[in-house]
Wavefront OBJ file of the C-alpha trace (Angstrom):
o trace
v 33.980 54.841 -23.408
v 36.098 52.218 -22.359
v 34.980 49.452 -24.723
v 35.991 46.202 -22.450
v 33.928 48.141 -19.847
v 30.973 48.342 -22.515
v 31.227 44.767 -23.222
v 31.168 43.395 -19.582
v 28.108 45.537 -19.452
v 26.685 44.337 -22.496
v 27.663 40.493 -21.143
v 26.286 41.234 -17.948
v 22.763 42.724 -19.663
v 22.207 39.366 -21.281
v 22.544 37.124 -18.105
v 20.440 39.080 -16.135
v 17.722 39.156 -18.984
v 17.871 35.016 -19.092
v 15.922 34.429 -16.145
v 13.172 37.179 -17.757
v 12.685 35.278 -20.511
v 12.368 32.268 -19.348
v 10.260 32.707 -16.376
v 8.082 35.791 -18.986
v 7.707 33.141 -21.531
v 6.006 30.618 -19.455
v 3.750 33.204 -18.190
v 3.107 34.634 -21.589
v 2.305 30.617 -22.361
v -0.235 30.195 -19.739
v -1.581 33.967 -20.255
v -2.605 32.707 -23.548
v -4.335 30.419 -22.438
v -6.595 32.568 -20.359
v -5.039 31.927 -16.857
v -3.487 34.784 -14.685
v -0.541 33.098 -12.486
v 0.533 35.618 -10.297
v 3.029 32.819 -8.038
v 5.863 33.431 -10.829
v 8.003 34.957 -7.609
v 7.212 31.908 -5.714
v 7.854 29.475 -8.039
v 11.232 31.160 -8.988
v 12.385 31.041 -5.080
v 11.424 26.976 -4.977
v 13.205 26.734 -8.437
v 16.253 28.817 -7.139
v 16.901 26.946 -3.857
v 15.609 23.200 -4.923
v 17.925 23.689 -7.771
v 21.373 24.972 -6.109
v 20.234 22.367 -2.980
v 20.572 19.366 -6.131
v 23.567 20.514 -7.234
v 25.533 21.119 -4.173
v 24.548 17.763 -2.944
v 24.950 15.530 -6.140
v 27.775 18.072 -8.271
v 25.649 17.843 -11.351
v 24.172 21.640 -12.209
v 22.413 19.562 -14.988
v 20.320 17.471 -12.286
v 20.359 20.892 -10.231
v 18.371 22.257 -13.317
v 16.023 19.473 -13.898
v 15.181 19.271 -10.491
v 13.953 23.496 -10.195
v 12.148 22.817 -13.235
v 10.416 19.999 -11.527
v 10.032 21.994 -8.265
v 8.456 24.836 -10.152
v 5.986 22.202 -11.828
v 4.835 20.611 -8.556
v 4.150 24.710 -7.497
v 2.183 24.998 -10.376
v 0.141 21.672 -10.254
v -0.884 23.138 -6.703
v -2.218 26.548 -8.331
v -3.818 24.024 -11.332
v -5.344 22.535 -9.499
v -7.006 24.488 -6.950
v -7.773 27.211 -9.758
v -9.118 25.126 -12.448
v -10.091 22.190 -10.439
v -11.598 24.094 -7.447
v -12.672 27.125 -9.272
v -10.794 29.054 -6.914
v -10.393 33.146 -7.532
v -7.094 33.285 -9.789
v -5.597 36.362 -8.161
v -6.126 35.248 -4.945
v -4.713 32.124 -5.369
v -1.908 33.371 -7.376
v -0.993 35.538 -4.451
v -1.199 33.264 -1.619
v 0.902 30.779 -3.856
v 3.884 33.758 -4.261
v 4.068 33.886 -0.517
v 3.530 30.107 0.421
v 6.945 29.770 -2.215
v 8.566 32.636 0.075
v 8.115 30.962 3.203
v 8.631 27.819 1.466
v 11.977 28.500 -0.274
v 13.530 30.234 3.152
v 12.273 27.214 5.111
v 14.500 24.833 2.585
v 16.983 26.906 2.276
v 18.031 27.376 5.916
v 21.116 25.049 5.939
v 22.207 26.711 2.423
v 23.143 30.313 3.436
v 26.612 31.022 2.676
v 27.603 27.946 0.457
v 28.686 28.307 -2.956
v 28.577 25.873 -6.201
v 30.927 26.499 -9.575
v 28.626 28.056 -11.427
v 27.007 27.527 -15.079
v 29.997 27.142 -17.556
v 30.075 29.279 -20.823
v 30.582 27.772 -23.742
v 33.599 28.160 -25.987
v 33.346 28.074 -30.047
v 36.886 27.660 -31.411
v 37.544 31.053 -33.385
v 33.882 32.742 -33.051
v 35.119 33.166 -29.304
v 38.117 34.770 -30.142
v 36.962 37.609 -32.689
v 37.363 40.643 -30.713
v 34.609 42.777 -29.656
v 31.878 40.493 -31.407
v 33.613 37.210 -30.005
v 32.806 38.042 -25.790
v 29.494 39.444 -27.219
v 27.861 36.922 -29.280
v 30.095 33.491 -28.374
v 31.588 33.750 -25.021
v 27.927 32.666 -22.655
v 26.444 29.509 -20.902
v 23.863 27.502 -22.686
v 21.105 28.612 -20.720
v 21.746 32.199 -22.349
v 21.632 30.633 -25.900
v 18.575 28.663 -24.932
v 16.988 31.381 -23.393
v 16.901 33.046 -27.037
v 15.521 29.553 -29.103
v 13.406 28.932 -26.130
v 11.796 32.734 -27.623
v 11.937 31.599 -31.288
v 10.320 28.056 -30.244
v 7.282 29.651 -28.593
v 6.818 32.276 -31.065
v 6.694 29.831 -33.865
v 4.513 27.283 -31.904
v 2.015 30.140 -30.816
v 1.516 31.600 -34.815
v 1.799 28.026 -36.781
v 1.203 24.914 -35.282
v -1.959 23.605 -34.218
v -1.245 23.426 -30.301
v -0.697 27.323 -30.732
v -4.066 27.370 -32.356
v -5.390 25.718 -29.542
v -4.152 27.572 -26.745
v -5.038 31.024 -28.183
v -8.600 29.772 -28.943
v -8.820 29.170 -25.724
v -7.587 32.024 -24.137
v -9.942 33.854 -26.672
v -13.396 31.733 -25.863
v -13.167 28.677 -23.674
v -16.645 28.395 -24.234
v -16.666 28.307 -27.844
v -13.495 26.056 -28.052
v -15.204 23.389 -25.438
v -17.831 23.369 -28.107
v -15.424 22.212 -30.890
v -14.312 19.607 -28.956
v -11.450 20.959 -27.278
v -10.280 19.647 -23.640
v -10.349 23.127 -22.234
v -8.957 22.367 -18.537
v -6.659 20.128 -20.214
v -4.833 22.364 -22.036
v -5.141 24.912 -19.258
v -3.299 22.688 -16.661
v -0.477 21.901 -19.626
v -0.075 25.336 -19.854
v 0.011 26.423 -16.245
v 2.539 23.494 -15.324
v 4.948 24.635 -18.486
v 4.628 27.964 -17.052
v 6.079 26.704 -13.563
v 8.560 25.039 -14.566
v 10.117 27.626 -17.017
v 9.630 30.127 -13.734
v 11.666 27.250 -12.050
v 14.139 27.233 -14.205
v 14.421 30.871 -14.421
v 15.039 30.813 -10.696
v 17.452 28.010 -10.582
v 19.651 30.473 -13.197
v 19.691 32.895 -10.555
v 21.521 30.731 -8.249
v 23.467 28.393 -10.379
v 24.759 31.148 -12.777
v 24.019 34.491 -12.030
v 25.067 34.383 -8.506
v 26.301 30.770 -7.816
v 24.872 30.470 -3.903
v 21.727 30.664 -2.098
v 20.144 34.107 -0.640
v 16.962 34.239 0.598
v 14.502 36.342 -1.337
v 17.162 36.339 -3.896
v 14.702 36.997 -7.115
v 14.346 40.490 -5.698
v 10.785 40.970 -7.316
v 11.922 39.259 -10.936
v 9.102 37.235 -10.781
v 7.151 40.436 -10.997
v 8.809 41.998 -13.292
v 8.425 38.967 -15.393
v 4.583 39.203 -15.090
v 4.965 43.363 -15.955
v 7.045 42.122 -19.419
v 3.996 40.101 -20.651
v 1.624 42.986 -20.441
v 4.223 45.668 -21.853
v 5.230 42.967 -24.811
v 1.119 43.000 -25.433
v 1.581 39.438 -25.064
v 3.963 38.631 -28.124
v 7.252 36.629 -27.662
v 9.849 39.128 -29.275
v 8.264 41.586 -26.897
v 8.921 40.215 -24.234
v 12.802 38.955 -25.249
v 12.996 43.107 -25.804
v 11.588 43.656 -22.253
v 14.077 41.192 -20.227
v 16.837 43.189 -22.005
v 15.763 46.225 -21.536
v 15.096 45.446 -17.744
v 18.350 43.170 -17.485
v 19.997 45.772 -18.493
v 19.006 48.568 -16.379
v 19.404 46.354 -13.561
v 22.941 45.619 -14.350
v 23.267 49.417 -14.394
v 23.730 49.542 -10.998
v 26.994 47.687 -10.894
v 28.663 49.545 -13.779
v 27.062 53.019 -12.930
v 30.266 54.483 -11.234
v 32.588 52.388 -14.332
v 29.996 54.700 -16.322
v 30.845 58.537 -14.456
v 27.234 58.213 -13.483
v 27.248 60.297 -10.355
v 23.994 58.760 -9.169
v 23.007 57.028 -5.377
v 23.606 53.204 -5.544
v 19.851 53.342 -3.773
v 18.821 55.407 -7.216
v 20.136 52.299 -9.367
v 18.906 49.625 -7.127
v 15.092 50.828 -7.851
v 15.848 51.796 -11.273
v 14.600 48.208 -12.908
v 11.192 48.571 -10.688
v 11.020 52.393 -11.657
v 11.328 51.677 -15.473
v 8.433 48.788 -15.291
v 6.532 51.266 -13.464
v 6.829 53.751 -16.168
v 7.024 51.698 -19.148
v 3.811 50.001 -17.967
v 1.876 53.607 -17.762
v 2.948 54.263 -20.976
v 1.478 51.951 -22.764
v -1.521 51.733 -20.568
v -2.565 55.134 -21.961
v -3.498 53.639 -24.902
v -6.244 51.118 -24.884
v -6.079 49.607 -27.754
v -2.407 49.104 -27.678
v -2.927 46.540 -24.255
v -5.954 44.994 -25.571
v -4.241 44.490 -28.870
v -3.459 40.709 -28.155
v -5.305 40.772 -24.518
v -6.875 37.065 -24.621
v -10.197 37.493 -24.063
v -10.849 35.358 -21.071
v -7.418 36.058 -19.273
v -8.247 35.899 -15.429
v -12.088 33.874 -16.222
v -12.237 30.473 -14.773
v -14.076 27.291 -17.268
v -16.055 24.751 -15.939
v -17.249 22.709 -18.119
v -20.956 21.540 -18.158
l 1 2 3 4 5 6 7 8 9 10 11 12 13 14 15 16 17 18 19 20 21 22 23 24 25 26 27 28 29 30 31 32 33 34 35 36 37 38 39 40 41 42 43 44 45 46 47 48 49 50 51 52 53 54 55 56 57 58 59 60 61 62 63 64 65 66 67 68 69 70 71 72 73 74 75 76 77 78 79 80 81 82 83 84 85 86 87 88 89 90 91 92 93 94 95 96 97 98 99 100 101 102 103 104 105 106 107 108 109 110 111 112 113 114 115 116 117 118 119 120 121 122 123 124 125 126 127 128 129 130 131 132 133 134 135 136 137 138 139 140 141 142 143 144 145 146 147 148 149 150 151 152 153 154 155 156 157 158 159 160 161 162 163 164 165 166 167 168 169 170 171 172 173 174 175 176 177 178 179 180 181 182 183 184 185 186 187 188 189 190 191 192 193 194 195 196 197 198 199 200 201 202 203 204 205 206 207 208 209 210 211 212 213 214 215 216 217 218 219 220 221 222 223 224 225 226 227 228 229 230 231 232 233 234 235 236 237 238 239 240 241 242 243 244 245 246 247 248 249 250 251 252 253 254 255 256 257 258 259 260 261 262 263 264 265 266 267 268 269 270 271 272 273 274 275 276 277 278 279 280 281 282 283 284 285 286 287 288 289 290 291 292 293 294 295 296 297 298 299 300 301 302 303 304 305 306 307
């Protein structure tokens, strides 16, 4: 095998897995919690097209960032607050908030179609970049990327030592019982859910600042629900779900680099091939029951209200 093909494959696999993480690690956040979001594709579309709409107009990808992450937020304040304010069903809601963020994003995005902004820069260590092979591999990406990964480490460590991880899992485990302890239940819940949105934000502003530096409607192409699919097949663990987004990213860069490959397979075979595999790996591990209700939380989809 050619090996610069292998690493622009490898590359490719970890850009398109940076927008799983991020937008599967909010969810995995807020799952923990007890709270089913199912608007992660509708926050990711606001986040994609606020975010390249800030940067084409000001020239700063940074503010361009800040601002999906804050679009993403204000999405998920609206699910907060009609789910644990108004008690509202949280699939339902969840739903109705992916396609009001559909509508929403093509709406906003009308004047966009067909600009472009430079892209995300990668980064460039002195040396490390240069090492062949392991240099375009390990040193040669943009900080989101790299951020992506201690964004992984962060949430793992915060979830399994510190006391706000405590917190969360008790109450995704028995609101009831932590209310009773003296723990602000819809509090933390509405932390949770508005971290979520904006990491799904920011996910989607990588899509068009990075990825593919221009606004296309519908341009998440179902991410956001893949992203949902890698929390349940990581049984809700962080370095599950970093091993999900690569696995998906890279069978959805596999389509590009099929023919580079000898694959003699349809370009329509490829194209599925990332919704096929969560499909499958998703029945898999559903077989099992105790593997999916290993780190379930208890109350995940159960709405609080506190007496």
């Amino acid at each position: 095998m050619n090996p610069e093909l292998l690493i622009a494959f490898l590359a490719s696999t970890a850009g398109a897995a940076t927008p799983l993480i991020m937008a599967s690690m909010g969810e995995l956040v807020t799952e923990r919690s007890g709270v089913l979001n199912l608007g992660i594709e509708g926050m990711m579309l606001v986040g994609a097209v606020v975010g390249f709409a800030v940067t084409l107009g000001t020239g700063q990808i940074t503010l361009g960032l800040l601002a999906a992450m804050l679009a993403g937020l204000g999405m998920a304040l609206i699910f907060a607050f009609l789910v644990l304010t108004l008690q509202t069903n949280q699939v339902a809601t969840g739903l109705a908030l992916t396609l009001f963020g559909i509508g929403l994003s093509a709406f906003l995005g009308r004047g966009l179609v067909g600009q472009t902004v430079d892209p995300l820069p990668h980064l460039h260590f002195p040396l490390l970049s240069d090492i062949p092979f392991v240099g375009p591999l390990l040193f040669r990406f943009d900080s989101m990327v790299y951020a992506s990964l201690l964004l992984v480490a962060a949430i793992a460590w915060m979830l399994a030592r510190s006391r706000l991880g405590l917190m969360i899992r008790a109450v995704g485990e028995s609101p009831d019982s932590a209310h009773a302890i003296g723990f602000h239940v819809i509090g933390l819940r509405y932390g949770t859910v508005m971290f979520g949105g904006a990491m799904a934000g920011l996910g989607g502003a990588y899509l068009s600042l990075a990825l593919t530096p221009m606004w296309v409607e519908g341009m998440t192409a179902g991410r956001g629900w893949i992203a949902l699919a890698q929390v349940v097949f990581a049984t809700w663990k962080p370095r599950g779900v970093m091993l999900g987004a690569y696995l998906f990213g890279g069978v959805t860069v596999l389509q590009f680099h099929g023919q580079g490959f000898g694959l003699a397979v349809p370009s329509e075979f490829l194209s599925m091939l990332p919704y096929l595999a969560t499909i499958v790996v998703l029945v898999i591990i559903c077989r099992n029951p105790q593997t999916i209700l290993l780190n379930k939380p208890m109350s995940l989809g159960q709405n609080f209200r506190a007496d």
